[in-house]
N, C-alpha and C positions, 0 to 999 in steps of 0.2 A: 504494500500500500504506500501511500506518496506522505512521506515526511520530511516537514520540513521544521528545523530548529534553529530558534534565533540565539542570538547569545553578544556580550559583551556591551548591554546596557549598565546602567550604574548612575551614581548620583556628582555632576561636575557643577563646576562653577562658571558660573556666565565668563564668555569668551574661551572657555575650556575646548578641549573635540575629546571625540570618542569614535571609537569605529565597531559597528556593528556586523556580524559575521551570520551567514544562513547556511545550515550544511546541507542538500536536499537530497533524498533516497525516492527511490521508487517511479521514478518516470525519466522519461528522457531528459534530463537537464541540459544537454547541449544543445538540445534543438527546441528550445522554450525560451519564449519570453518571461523576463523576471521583473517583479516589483518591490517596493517598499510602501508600506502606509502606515499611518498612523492617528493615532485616538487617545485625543484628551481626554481631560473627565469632565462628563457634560456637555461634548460634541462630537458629530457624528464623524466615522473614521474616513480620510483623507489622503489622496494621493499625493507621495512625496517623489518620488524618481521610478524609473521605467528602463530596464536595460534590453536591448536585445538581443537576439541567440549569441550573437558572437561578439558584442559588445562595441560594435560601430557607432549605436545608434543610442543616445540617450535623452533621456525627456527628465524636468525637474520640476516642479510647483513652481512657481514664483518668490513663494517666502524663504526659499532656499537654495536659490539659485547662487552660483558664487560663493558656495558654504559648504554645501554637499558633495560629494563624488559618488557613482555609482559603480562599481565592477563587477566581475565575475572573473572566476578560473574554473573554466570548463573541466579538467583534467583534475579537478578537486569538488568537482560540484557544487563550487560554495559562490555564494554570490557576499556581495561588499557592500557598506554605507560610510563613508570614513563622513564627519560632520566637524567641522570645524566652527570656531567662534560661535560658539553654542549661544543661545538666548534664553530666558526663562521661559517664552511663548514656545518653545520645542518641547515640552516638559509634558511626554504621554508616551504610549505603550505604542511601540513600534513594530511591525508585523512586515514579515515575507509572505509576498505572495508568487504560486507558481504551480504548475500542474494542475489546476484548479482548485487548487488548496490553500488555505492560508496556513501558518505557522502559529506557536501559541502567544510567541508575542515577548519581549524582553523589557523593559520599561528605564525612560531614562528622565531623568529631573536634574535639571538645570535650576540651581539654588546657592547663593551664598551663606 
């Protein structure tokens, strides 16, 4: 079955980065489109960046444009969210999406 596990959220301090890691099992992950989203508390979940099969091609929110980086290493089926100068407005559970699947979600807060 298609699993997907996020990992490497944590609690940083505005202007901080953290990079977020997705291992995925169970489907073709090189020939799939990947995503990232995420959900604050008290609004509905939102897309944040969009990589594709081979990672040509990428798409970003707006709010996170120039902050974000999306990748993937096909040969390790993990896809990437490196975030830099983190804001407190980033501060929600972040989810892989992929195989038709989402992931459970890794949470990150940005707080002094």
């Amino acid at each position: 079955q298609v699993q997907l596990v996020e990992s490497g959220g944590g609690l940083v301090q505005p202007g901080g980065s953290l990079r977020l890691s997705c291992a995925a099992s169970g489907f073709a992950f090189s020939s799939s489109g990947m995503s990232w989203y995420r959900q604050a508390p008290g609004k509905e979940r939102e897309l944040v960046a969009v990589i594709n099969t081979f990672g040509h091609s990428t798409y970003y929110a707006d709010s996170v444009k120039g902050r974000f980086t999306i990748s993937r290493d096909n040969a390790k089926n993990t896809m990437y969210l490196q975030m830099n100068s983190l804001k407190p407005e980033y501060t929600a559970v972040y989810y892989c999406r992929g195989g038709h699947s989402w992931g459970q979600g890794t949470q990150v807060t940005v707080s002094s």
